[in-house]
N, C-alpha and C positions, 0 to 999 in steps of 0.2 A: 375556616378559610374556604371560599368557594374556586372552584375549579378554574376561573378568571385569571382570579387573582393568584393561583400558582404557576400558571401558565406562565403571568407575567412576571414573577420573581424569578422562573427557573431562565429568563431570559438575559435579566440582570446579568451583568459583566460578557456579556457573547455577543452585542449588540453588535454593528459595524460603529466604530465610534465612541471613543472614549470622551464621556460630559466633561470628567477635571480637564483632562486637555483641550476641549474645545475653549472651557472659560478660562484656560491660561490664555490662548493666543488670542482673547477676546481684549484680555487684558494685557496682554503686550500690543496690540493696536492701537488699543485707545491712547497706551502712553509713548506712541508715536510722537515726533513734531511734526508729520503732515501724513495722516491716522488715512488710509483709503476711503475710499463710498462705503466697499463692500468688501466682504471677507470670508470668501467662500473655504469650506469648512469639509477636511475630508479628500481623497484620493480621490475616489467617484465623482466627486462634482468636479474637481479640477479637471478629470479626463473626461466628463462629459464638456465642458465650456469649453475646452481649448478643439475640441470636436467640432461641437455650433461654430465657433470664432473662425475656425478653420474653412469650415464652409461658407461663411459670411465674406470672409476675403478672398476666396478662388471665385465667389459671384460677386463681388468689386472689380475683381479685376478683369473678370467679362465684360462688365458694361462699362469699363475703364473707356476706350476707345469710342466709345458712342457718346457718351455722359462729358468726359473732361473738354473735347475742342468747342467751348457752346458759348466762348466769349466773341460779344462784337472783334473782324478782325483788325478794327486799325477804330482810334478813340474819333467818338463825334468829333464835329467841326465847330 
């Protein structure tokens, strides 16, 4: 066995992320009745997306004021 591939087996089971578990909730999605887009997998991605997301809606809500009043004010004639 070459030094590679020890490396990689001594990794097995310490990884962040357990594979049976990922492909159980892979398979409890799918047998959803309305299964999401996506299905992010893992602490870290959660706590990074709701991070992103987080900062996606504090700059919504910046250009909230500027962006939303941009309708004709009163319907053609």
């Amino acid at each position: 066995m070459g030094p590679a591939k020890e490396r990689f087996d001594a990794l097995d089971g310490t990884q962040p992320g357990d594979p049976a578990r990922a492909a159980q909730a892979v398979v409890e999605v799918v047998g959803m009745d309305a299964p999401p887009l996506r299905l992010p997998l893992g602490p870290e991605t959660f706590d990074r997306l709701r991070e992103r997301l987080g900062a996606r809606l504090r700059e919504l809500d910046e250009v909230e004021p500027i962006g939303r009043p941009t309708d004709f004010t009163s319907a053609p004639a």
